[in-house]
N, C-alpha and C positions, 0 to 999 in steps of 0.2 A: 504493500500500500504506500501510495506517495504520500510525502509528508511535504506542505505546505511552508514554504518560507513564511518566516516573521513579515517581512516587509511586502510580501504578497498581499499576507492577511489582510494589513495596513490598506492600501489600498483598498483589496475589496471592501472597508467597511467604510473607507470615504467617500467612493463611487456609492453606494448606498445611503448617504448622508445625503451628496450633492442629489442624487435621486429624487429623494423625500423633498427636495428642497425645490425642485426642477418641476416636481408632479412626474407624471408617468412618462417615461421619454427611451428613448431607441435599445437597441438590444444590451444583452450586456458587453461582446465583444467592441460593439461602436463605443461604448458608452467608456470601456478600457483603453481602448486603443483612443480615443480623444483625452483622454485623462492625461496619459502616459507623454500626450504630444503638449498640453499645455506645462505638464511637470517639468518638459524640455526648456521653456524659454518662462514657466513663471511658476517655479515649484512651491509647494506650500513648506514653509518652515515651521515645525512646531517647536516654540520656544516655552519652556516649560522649567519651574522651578524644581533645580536639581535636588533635592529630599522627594518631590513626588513625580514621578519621573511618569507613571499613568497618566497625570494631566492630558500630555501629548497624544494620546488618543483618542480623549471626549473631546477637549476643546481645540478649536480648529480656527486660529486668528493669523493673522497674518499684519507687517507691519503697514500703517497705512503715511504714504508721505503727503506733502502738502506743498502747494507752491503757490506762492502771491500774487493777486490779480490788482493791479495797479489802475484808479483811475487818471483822468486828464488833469486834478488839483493835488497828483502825484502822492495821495492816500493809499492804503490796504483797501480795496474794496470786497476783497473776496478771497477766498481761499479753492482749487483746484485740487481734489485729495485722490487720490490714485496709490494702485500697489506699486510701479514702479514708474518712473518717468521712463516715457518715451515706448515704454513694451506694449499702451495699448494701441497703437501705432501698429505695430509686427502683429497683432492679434488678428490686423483684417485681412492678413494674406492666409491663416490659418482656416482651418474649417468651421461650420456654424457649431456646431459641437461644440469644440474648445473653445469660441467666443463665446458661447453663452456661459461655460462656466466659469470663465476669465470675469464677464460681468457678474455672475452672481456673486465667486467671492470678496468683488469689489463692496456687494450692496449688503452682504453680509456683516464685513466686517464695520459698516459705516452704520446701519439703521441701530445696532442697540445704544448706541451711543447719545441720539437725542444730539447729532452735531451741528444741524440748523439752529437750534433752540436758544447753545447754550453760544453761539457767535452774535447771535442779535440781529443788529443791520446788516452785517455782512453776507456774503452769497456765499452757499457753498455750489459749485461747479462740479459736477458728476459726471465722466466720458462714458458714455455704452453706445452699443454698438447697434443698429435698427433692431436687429433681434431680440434685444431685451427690454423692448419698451413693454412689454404686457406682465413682466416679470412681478411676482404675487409681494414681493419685498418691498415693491417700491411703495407698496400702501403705507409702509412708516414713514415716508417722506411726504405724505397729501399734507398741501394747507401748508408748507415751511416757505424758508427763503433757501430754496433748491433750486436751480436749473440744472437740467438732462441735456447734455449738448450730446447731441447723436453725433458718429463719427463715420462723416460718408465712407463705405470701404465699395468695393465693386458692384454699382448699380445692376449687374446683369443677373447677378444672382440672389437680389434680395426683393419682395414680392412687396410691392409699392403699393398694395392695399393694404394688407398687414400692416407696413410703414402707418399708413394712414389712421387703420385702427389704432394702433398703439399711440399716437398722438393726441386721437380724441380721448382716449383714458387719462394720458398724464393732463389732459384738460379739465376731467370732470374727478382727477384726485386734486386739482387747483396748484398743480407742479409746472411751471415753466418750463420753457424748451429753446434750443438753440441747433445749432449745425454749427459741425467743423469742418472746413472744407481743405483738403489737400491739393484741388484742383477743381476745376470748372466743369462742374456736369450738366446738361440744360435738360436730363431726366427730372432734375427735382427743382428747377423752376416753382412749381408750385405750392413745391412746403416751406421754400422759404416764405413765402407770402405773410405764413402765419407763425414764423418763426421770431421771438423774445429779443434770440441774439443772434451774432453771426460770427464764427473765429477762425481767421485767416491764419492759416503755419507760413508765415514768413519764410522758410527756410524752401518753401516749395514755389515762390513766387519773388520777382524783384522790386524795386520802387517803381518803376510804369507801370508795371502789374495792381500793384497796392493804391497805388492812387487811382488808377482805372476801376479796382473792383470797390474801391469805397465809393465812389461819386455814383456808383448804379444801384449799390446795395441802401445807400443815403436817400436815394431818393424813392426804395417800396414804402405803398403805401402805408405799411405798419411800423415803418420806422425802426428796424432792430437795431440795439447797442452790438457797435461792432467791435470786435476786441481783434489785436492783431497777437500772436504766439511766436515760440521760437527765438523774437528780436537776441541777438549777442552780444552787439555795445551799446556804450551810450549812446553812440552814433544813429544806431538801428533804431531804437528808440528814440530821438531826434527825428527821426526823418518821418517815422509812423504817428510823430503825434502831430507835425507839421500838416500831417495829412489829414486828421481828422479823427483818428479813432479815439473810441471812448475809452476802453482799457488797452491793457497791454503786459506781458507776459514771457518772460526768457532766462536766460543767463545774467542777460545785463543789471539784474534788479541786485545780484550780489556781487556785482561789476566794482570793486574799489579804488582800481588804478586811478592815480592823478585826484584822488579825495579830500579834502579838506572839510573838515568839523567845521560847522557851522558855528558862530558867535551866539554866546549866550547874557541873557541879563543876571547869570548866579555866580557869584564868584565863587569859586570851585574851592581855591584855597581857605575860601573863610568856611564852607563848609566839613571840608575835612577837618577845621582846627576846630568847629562844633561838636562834628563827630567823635574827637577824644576828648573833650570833656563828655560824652554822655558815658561813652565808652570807662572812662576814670571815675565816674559816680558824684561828677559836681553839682552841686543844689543848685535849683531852678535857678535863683537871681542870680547866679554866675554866668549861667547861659545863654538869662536873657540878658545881662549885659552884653553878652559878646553878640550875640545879634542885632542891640539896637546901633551899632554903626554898620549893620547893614541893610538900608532902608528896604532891599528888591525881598531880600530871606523873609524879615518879618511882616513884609503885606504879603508873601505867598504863604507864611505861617497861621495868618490869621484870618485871611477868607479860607484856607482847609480847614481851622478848629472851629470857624463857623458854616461850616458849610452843612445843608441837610444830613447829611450821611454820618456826621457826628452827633448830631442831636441831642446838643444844648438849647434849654429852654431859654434861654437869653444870651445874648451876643455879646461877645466879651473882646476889650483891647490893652486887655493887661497877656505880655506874652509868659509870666509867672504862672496867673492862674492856664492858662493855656496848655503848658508845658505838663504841669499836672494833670489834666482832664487827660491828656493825652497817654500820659507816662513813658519810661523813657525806652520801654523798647518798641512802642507806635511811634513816638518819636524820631528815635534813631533811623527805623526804615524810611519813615517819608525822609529826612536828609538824602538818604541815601540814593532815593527816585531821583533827588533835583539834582544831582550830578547829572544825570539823561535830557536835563532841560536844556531847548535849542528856542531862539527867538524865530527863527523861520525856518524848521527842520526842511533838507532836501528828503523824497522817495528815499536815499541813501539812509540817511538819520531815523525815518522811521521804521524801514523796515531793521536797523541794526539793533533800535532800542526795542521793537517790538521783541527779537530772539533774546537779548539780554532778559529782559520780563518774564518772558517763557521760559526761559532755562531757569531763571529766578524759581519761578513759580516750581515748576514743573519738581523739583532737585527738595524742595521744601514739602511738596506734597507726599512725595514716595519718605519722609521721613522713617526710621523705622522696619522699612517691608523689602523684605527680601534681605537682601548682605550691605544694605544702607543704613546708615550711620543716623541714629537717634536724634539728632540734633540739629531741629527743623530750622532755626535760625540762622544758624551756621553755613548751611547748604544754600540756603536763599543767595547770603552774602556770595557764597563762594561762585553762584553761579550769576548772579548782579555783575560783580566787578569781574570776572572772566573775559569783558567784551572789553572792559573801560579802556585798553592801553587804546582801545580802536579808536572808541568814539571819540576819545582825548587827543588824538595823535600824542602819545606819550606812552614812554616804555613802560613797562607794566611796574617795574622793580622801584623807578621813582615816584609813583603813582605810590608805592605800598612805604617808602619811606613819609609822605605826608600823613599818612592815617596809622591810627594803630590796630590791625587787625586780630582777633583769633589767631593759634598758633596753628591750628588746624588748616582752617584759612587760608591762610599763607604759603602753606605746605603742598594744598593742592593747586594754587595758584601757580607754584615755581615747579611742576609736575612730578612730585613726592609719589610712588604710587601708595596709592590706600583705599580705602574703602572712599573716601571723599573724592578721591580723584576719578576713580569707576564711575561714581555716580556724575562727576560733571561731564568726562566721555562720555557716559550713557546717553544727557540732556544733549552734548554738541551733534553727536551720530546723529540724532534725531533728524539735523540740516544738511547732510550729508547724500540725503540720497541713494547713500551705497548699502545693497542689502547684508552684505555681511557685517560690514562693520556694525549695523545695527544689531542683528541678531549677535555677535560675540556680546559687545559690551552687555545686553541685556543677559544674556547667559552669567557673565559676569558678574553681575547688581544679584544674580540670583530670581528675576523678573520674570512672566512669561507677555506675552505682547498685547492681551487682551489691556491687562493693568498698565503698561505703556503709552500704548495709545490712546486709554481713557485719562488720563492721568494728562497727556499732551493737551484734550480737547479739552480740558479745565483750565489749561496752564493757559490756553489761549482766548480762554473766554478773560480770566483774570487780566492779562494784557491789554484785551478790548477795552477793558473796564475803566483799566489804570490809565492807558493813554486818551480816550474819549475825554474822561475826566480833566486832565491836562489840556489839553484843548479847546 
């Protein structure tokens, strides 16, 4: 009697999952042999906390990335969260089979999460492919700030009523819709009609090209927000917004060459010299001495301790009683925000403050879980100033001679390895893109990806919060 490989089994019991998940759908040999073909170019990684090493065959997560969608007053408008960049791309050459389950693990790992909810005004951006517009998941998505950008792949083989149906469901779950187009097909002329948006891959067209198909797409009657993809430099991005479009989307958004920090109204050095007196345990009126010569600190000090979200019954402009409502370690973090203040942040400045926030976030939340280090405060800081030598243009080392950090701190900052430092690799992988390095470090933290990546869509609501707020 044959005996069944371990890794056989495995499979067979995920092709049974995605089964269940698909409804009733083609033989088993199709159903293996498309599995076998998507595991080729987009395997499922099960990352699973090493004491329960079973996990890895109930839960079935995978890492999910995210890439920023830029509007024209060079804000985050939105978020594009995908398994890997660029793979669902290679997915339309493959067969419907493996596209569909390519998209379902996408919709899988995103619906439990509540990821439109917990982003607010922002879009989440979702790629599938025609085939998956009817797909039963997407009902966790009715009624959010979702857009579906279909991703034309080879009109001859995809049944253009279907298309159609699947369009009017994601209409009557109240789901917006968009197309991406890699080229100019005049088969679907007429979805775009009633298409949300429209997103041009740069990389498959030139600046005649670009200018041509915005001034045609500018002028349907329905008006879609056109976002152009791919852009590389600033340049690209230059040229795409001279043109007209409303978002925009590439390399270029973590483009740094030739950057300079923007000027700010905070003096940086008066606030590190705050930062150690809180840090050293100086009493209020010491503190507030050293802030009243600086007039910008304490009117930012005192519309935040009167701002709703503190909720004091009476407005106060004593920065003593202030510092107390506050205490000193609410205190110390907002200091630590106004380092990140810019008087007229570039795209640049926000998106670097928004990952500093989120790493912030993110490094503070897993406090505790997995082979991470207790000490939620500590982790925030280390993942805060992780960015600053950036934002500062300044070495990290004279950065760390103004202020007096945690010793901890420090250690992971000059790359000591330890549990503090796993955890800040774990948060930088996250920007990275790259799937292994993701799933090591998380192996690493002792993590599995579900808790990761919910853990992410927190860190980024929190960043929404914090910079909205600022602004």
């Amino acid at each position: 009697m044959r005996t069944e490989a371990p890794e056989t089994g495995l499979i067979h019991k995920i092709l049974e999952s995605l089964r269940r998940l698909l409804g009733k759908g083609p033989s088993d040999s199709e159903s293996q042999q498309a599995f076998l073909q998507l595991s080729q170019v987009a395997p499922l990684k099960f990352v699973s906390k090493p004491e329960d090493p079973a996990v890895g065959n109930d839960k079935k997560y995978s890492f999910i990335y995210r890439e920023a969608v830029l509007s024209r007053q060079e804000r985050i408008e939105g978020y594009v969260f995908s398994l890997e960049r660029g793979l669902q791309s290679r997915m339309l050459e493959k067969s419907a089979q493996t596209r569909r389950l390519f998209d379902d693990a996408v919709l899988r790992n995103l619906a439990p999460l509540g990821v439109s909810a917990l982003l607010g005004h922002r879009i989440v951006f979702i790629h599938l492919s025609p085939l998956s517009l009817r797909n039963p998941l997407l009902d966790a998505f009715a009624c959010m700030n979702v857009v579906i950008m279909v991703i034309m792949g080879d009109m001859a083989t995809t049944d253009l009523s279907e298309t159609h149906a699947g369009l009017r469901r994601l209409k009557d779950l109240g789901i917006r819709h968009g197309w991406k187009l890699n080229k100019i097909n005049h088969e679907i002329g007429d979805l775009l009609t009633e298409a949300d948006f429209i997103e041009l891959d740069s990389s498959n067209f030139d600046g005649i090209d670009l200018k041509t198909l915005y001034r045609h797409f500018h002028t349907l009657p329905n008006r879609p927000k056109l976002i152009v993809s791919e852009l590389q430099t600033v340049d690209d991005f230059n040229l795409s917004y001279h043109c007209g479009f409303d978002y925009f989307m590439g390399p270029f958004v973590s483009d740094r060459k030739k950057w300079q920090p923007s000027k700010s109204d905070i003096n940086r050095l008066k606030v590190f010299e705050v930062l150690d007196l809180v840090r050293s345990g100086a009493k209020p009126h010491s503190i507030a001495n050293c802030l009243r010569t600086e007039p910008m600190l304490t009117y930012k000090l005192l519309r935040y301790i009167n701002s709703p979200g503190i909720g004091l019954l009476r407005k106060t402009d004593d920065i003593s009683q202030a510092l107390l409502v506050l205490g000193s370690d609410r205190f110390y973090r907002w200091l630590t925000l106004l380092l990140f203040d810019f008087t007229k942040p570039s795209y640049q400045e926000r998106i670097m403050n928004e990952q500093a926030l989120v790493r912030a976030r993110f490094m503070e939340l897993l406090a505790g879980q997995g082979k991470i280090p207790g000490n939620a405060e500590q982790l925030f800081l280390t993942g805060l100033f992780s960015m600053l030598d950036v934002m500062m243009a300044q070495p990290l080392e004279e950065i760390m001679k103004q202020i007096a950090l945690p010793d901890a701190v420090v250690m992971a900052l000059r790359g000591k390895p330890g549990p503090m430092l796993d955890a800040l690799a774990l948060a930088s992988s996250l920007e990275s893109k790259v799937p292994d390095a993701m799933t090591a470090a998380a192996l690493k933290c002792g993590l599995d990806t579900q808790i990761v990546t919910a853990t992410t869509i927190d860190a980024l609501y929190w960043a929404n919060q914090v910079s909205s707020a600022g602004e």
